[in-house]
C-alpha positions in Angstrom: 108.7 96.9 124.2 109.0 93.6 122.4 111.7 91.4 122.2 110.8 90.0 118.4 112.4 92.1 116.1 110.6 94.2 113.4 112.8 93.1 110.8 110.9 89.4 111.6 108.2 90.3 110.3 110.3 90.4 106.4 111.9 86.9 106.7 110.8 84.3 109.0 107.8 81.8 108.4 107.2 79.7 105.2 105.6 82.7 102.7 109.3 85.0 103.8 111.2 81.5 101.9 112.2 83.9 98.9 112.7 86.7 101.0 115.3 84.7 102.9 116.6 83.2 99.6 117.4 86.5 98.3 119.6 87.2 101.6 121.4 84.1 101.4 122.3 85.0 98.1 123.5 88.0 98.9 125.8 86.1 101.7 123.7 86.3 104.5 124.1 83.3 107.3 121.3 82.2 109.5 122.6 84.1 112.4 122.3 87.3 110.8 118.7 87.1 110.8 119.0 87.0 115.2 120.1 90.5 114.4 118.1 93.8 114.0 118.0 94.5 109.8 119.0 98.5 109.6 119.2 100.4 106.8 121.1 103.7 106.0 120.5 106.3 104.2 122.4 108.9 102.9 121.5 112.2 101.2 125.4 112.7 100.0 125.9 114.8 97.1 128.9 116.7 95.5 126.3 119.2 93.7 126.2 121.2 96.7 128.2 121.6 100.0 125.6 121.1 102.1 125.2 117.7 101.6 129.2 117.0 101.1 130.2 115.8 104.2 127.2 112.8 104.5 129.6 110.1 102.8 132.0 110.3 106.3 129.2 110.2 108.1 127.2 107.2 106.4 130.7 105.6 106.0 131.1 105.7 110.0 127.8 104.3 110.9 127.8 101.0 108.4 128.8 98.0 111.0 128.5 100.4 114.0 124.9 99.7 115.7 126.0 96.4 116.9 127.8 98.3 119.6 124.7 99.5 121.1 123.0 96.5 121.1 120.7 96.0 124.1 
């Protein structure tokens, strides 16, 4: 496996500039970008109680995958 991140491939070199623009504007510093970008979704929904306990869940996981970091 590689050690660049696929996330790389979104904001470094000159043509990702405004890609890294929006970030900073969004209060991203320059060390974030050393990190893995990783999104989560969430299928929550109070229509149905299937979905009803996702928010927890989704809620638990945001800041968590640092901890496994390799």
């Amino acid at each position: 496996m590689t050690d660049k991140l696929r996330s790389a491939h979104i904001t470094e070199g000159v043509a990702r500039a405004p890609n890294r623009s929006m970030f900073y504007a969004m209060g991203y510093k320059k060390a974030d970008f050393a990190h893995p970008m990783i999104g989560i979704a969430n299928a929550h929904s109070t229509i149905t109680p299937c979905n009803s306990g996702l928010q927890k869940l989704a809620d638990a996981t945001e800041g968590q995958p640092w901890r496994h970091q390799r």
